[in-house]
C-alpha positions as CSV (number, residue, x, y, z in Angstrom):
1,X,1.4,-3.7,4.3
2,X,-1.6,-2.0,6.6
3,X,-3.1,1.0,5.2
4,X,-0.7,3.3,7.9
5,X,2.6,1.5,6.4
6,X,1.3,2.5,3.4
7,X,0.1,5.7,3.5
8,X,3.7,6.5,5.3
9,X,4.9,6.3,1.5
10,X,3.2,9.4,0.5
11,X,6.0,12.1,1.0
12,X,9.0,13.0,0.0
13,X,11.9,11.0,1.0
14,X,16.0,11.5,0.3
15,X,18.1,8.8,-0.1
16,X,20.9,8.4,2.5
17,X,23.1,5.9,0.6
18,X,25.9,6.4,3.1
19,X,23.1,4.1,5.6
20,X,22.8,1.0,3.0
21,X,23.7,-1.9,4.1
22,X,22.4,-5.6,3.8
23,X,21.0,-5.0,0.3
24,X,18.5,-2.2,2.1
25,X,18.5,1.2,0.4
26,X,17.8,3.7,3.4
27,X,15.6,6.9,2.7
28,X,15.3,9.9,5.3
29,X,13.0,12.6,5.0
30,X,14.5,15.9,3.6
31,X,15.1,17.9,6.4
32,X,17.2,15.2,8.4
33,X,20.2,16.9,8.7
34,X,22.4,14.8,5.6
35,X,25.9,14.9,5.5
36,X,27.7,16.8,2.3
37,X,27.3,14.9,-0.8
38,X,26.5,14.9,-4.7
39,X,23.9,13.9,-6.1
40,X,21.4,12.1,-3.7
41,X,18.2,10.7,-5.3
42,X,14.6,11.8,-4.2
43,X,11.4,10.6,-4.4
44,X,8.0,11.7,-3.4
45,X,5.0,9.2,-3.5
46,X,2.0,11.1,-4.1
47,X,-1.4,9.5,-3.0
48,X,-3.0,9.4,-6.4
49,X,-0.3,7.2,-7.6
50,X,1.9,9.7,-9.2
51,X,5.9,10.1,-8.2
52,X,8.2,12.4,-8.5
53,X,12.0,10.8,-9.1
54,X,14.9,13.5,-8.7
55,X,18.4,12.3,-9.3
56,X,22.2,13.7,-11.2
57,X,21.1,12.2,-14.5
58,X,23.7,10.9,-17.0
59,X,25.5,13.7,-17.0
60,X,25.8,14.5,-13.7
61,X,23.1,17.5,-14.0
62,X,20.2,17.3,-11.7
63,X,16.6,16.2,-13.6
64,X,13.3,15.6,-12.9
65,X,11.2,12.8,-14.0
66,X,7.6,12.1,-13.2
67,X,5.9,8.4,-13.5
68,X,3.7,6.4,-11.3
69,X,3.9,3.4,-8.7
70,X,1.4,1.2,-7.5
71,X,1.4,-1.2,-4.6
72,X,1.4,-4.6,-5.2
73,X,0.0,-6.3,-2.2
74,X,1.7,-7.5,0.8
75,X,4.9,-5.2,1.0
76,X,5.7,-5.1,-2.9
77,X,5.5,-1.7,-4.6
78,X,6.2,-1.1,-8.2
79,X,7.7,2.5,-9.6
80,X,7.8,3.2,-13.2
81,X,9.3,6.1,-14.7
82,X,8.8,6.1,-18.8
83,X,12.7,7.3,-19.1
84,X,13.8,4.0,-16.9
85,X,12.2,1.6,-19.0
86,X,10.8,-1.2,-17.2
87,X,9.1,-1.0,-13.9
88,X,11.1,-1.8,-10.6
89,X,10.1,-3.7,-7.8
90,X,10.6,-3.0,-4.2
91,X,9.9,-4.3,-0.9
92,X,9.0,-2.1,1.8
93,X,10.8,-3.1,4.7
94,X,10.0,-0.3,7.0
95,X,8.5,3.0,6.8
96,X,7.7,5.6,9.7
97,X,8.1,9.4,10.0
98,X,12.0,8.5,9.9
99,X,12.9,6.1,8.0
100,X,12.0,4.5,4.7
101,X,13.7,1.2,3.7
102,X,13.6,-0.4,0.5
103,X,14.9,-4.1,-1.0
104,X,15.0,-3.7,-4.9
105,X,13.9,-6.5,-6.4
C-alpha cells in the first residue's frame, strides 16, 4: 500500500453491510447518505495509530472502544481492541474518499 492508500485510512468510516459481497466488507464515509438501519459499526483510523471502534455491543446498546492498528506492509493492516481479544487482520482492497474495502483475514 503507497503512502496515499494509506493515509486514505485516517478517517472515520461507517460500515455499509447492506454493500458486502464476495467476502469484502464495504465502508462509506459518514455522511453518505445510508439507508435506515441498527446498529452499523464505525471506525476512525487516527494517524498516530490509535482507533476508535463504535458498534451495538452485546446487548444491543451502542459502545465505544478505543485500541490501536498498525499496518503490516503491503496491504495488511492489523486492529486490536483490548475488549476483542486478539488482533484482526485485514486486507485493504481499496480505499479513496468513497469507499473503504476490507478482506478479514
Amino acid at each position: 500500500m503507497d503512502p496515499k492508500q494509506l493515509q486514505c485510512l485516517h478517517r472515520h468510516w461507517t460500515h455499509s453491510h447492506e454493500e458486502d459481497r464476495d467476502g469484502l466488507s464495504i465502508y462509506r464515509p459518514p455522511t453518505f447518505k445510508f439507508r435506515a438501519a441498527r446498529g452499523r459499526t464505525e471506525i476512525e483510523f487516527h494517524p498516530d495509530g490509535t482507533l476508535v471502534h463504535r458498534d451495538a455491543g452485546p446487548t444491543d446498546a451502542g459502545r465505544t472502544l478505543t485500541g490501536s492498528w498498525k499496518h503490516l506492509g503491503g496491504n495488511a493492516v492489523q486492529m486490536h481492541v483490548e475488549t476483542f481479544g486478539k488482533p484482526r487482520r485485514m486486507t485493504v482492497v481499496e480505499c479513496n474518499d468513497q469507499v473503504l474495502k476490507l478482506r478479514w483475514d
